[in-house]
C-alpha positions as CSV (number, residue, x, y, z in Angstrom):
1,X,0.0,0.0,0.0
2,X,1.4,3.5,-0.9
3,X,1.1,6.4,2.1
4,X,-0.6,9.3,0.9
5,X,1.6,12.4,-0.4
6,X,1.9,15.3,2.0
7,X,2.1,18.8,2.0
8,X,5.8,18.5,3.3
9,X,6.8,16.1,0.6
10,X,5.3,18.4,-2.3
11,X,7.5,20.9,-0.3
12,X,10.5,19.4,-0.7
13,X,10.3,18.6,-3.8
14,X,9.3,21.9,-5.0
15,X,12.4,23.2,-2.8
16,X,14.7,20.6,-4.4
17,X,13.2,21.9,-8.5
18,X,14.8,25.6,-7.3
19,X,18.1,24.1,-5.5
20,X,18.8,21.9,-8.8
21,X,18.7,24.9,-11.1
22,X,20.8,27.0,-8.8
23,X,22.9,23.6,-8.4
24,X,23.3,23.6,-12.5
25,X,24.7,27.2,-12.7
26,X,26.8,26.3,-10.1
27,X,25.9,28.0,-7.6
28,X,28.0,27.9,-4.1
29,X,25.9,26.1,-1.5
30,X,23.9,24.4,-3.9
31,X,25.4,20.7,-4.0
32,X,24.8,20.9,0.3
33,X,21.8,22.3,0.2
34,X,20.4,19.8,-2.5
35,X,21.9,16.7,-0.8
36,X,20.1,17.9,2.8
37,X,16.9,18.3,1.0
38,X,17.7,14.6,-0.8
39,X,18.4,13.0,2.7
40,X,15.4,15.0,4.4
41,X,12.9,13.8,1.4
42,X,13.7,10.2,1.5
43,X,13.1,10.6,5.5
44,X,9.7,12.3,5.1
45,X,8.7,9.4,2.4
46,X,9.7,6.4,4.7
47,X,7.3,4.1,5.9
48,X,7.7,3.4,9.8
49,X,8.1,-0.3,8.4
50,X,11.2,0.9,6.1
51,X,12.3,3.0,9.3
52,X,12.5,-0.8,11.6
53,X,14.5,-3.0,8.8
54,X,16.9,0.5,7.9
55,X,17.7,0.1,12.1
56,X,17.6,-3.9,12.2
57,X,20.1,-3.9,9.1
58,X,22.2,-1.5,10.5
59,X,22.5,-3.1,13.8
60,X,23.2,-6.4,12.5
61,X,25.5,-5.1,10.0
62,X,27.6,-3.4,13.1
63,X,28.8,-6.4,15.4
64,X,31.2,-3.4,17.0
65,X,27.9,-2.1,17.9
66,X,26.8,-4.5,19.7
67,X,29.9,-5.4,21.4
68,X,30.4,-1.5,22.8
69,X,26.6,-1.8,24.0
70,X,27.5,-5.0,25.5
71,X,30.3,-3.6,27.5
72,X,28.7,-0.5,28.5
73,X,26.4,-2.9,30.3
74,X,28.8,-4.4,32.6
C-alpha cells in the first residue's frame, strides 16, 4: 500500500526543482543544500516499516555495535 503524499513532501520537492537549477549554474551552497533536502525527502517518504528494517540492518550489520553496547552494560 502507498502512504498518501503530503504537503511536506510536495514541499521538498518543490524546494529541491529551485536548489537543482541554482545547483546547475553552479551555484555555491547548492550541491549541500540539494543533498540535505535529498536526505530529508527520503526521511519524510519512509514508511515506519522501512524505518525498523533501515535500524535492524544496520544493527546487525555493526557487530562493533553491539559489542560496545554490551560492555557499556557491565
Amino acid at each position: 500500500m502507498d502512504a498518501p503524499p503530503n504537503s511536506r513532501v510536495s514541499n521538498l520537492l518543490e524546494d529541491i526543482s529551485d536548489v537543482g537549477k541554482s545547483y546547475s549554474q553552479n551555484e555555491p551552497g547548492a550541491r549541500e543544500k540539494l543533498l540535505s533536502l535529498a536526505y530529508s525527502l527520503a526521511a519524510a517518504m519512509e514508511l515506519l516499516s522501512e524505518t525498523i528494517q533501515r535500524i535492524s540492518w544496520a544493527e546487525v550489520s555493526c557487530p562493533r555495535a553491539w559489542s560496545r553496547a554490551e560492555n557499556s552494560l557491565t
